[in-house]
C-alpha positions, 0 to 999 in steps of 0.5 A, spaced: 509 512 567 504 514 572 499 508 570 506 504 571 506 507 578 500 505 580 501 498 580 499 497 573 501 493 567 506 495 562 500 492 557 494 495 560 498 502 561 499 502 553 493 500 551 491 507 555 494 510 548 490 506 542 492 511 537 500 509 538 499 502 540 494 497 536 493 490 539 497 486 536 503 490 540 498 490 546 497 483 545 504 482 544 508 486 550 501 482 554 504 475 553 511 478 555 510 479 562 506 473 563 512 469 559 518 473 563 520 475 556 519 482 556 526 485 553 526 480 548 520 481 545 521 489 546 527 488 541 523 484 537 517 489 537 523 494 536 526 492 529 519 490 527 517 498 527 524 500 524 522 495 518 516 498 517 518 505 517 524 504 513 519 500 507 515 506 507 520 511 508 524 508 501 518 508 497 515 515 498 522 517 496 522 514 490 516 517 488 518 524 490 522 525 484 516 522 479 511 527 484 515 534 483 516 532 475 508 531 475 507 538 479 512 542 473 508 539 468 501 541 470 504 548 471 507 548 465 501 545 460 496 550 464 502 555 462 502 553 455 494 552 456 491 558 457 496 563 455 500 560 449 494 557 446 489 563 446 494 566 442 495 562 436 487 561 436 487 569 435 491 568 430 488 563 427 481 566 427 483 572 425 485 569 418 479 564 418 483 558 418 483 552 421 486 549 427 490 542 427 485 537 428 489 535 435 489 542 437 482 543 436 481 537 441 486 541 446 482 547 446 476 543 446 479 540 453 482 547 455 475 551 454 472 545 458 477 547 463 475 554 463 468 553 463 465 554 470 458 550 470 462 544 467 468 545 474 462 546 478 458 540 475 465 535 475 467 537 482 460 535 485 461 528 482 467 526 485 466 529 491 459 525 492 462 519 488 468 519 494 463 520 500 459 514 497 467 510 496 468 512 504 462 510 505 463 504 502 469 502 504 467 502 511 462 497 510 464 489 511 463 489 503 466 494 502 472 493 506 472 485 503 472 488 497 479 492 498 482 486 502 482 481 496 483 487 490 490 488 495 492 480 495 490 479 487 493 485 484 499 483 481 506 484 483 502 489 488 499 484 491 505 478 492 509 484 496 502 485 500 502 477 501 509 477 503 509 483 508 504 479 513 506 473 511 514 476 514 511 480 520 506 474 522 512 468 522 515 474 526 510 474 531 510 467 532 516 465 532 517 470 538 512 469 542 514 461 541 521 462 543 518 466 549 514 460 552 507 462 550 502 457 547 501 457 539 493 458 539 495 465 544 501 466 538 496 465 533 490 468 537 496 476 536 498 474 528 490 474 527 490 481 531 496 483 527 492 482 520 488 487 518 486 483 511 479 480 512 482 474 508 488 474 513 484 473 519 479 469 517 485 464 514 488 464 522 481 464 526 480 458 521 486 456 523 486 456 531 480 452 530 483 446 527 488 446 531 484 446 537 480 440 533 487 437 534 490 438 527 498 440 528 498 448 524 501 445 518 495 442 517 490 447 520 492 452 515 492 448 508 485 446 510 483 452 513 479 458 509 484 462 504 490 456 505 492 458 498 495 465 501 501 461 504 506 458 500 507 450 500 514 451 501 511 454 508 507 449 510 513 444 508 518 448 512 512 448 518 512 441 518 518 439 519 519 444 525 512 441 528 517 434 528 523 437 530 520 440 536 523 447 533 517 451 530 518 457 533 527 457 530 523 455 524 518 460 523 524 465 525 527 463 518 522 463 514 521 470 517 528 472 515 527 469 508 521 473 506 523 479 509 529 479 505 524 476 498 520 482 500 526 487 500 528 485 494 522 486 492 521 493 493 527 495 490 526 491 484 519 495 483 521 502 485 527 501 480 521 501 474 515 506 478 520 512 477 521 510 469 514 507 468 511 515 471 517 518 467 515 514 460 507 516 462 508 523 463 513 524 457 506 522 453 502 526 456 507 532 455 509 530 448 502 529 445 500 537 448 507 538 445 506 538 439 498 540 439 501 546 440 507 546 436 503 544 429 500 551 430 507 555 430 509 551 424 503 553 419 503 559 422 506 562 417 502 560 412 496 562 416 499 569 415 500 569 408 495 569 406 
């Protein structure tokens, strides 16, 4: 407010603030006050972030119940681990007879679990192999590496696609209907992508068309085209001859925001069955590794 006051502008007063407000939103509220449009793409802006909080909101919910079931197993099997198990193995020994050979493998695992040099030894190993990942990611080979392992992971992957797709004919279709130049919108989609493959497609196209190619034509020969649905570049085709391509960028918007909704609930309907199934095995199979002892044990002790 006080930058404001000073006789600043609104975007110059937000990018003093970069931790809350990234470029694209900077960019955004810029072209804004040089098109008169700042309330509408304010609301624009606004709806954007409530998407975006509301997407991350229903998937961390959907995996709380999976995440706390994961916490009561592992408090469970180390329970049944290292206190039940020990037991059975006196009782086993005492005897001179063997234990099954499933739950020779749990107490091969749980002596491991218990033995301070091999924890010592494990702990060292993952600490250097996630400083050297850190590392790694933070490099452009590495952050390229990430990038294209988050477009072709499957079903992941499309839902990637589809939310920079959604949010990037947002922005366009915004700063369109506000009066703003389309290299100057794609110059924001570009900032709004944080995906090496996305950014390249967009400088790629921002080239072509200052070459003299129409944006439909840009993206489909530009560096990573493949990335944008033909339906897309057909849908922007025909805005680029009707002259509304900023009303039908708003629809392709609308039309993948509602793909990717669907989406999401499709893919949290399977994640908490799938950890359910998953964790199920895991605690099945300890199960019965310690459950073989206890019904042979009278035979153990017979004899």
């Amino acid at each position: 407010a006080e930058t404001v006051k000073s006789g600043e502008n609104f975007s110059t007063a937000l990018a003093a603030y970069p931790k809350t407000f990234n470029s694209m939103f900077i960019s955004m509220v810029k072209a804004s006050e040089a098109s008169g449009e700042m309330v509408q793409m304010l609301g624009v802006l606004s709806s954007y972030l409530s998407f975006e909080y509301e997407t991350r909101k229903r998937i961390k919910g959907a995996l709380t119940y999976p995440f706390i079931m994961a916490l009561m197993a592992v408090a469970a099997t180390g329970t049944l681990m290292f206190f039940v198990l020990p037991r059975f193995m006196n009782i086993y020994e005492a005897r001179g007879a063997a234990l099954p050979k499933i739950t020779q493998i749990l107490v091969a695992f749980s002596k491991m679990l218990g033995n301070f040099q091999v924890i010592t030894v494990v702990l060292t190993v993952l600490i250097l192999a996630s400083m050297g990942l850190y590392y790694w990611v933070g490099t452009s080979t590495g952050r390229r590496a990430i990038d294209f392992i988050k477009i072709h992971t499957p079903v992941l992957g499309t839902m990637f696609i589809d939310t920079v797709i959604t949010r990037s004919m947002r922005i366009m279709a915004t700063m369109l209907n506000t009066g703003v130049n389309l290299l100057d919108a794609i110059k924001v989609v570009q900032s709004s992508c944080e995906n090496y493959y996305f950014q390249r497609l967009w400088a790629g196209t921002d080239e072509k068309i200052r070459d003299g190619y129409q944006l439909s034509e840009s993206i489909l020969i530009s560096p990573g085209g493949e990335l944008i649905a033909p339906g897309i570049i057909q849908m922007i085709r025909a805005g680029e001859k009707s002259g509304k391509l900023g009303s039908v960028c708003d629809k392709i918007s609308a039309f993948y925001e509602k793909k990717l909704e669907a989406s999401i609930r499709s893919v949290m309907a399977l994640i908490e069955p799938l950890m359910i199934t998953i964790l199920g095995a895991i605690i099945g199979t300890i199960a019965i590794a310690l459950l073989l002892p206890v019904f042979r044990i009278s035979s153990v002790i017979a004899h």
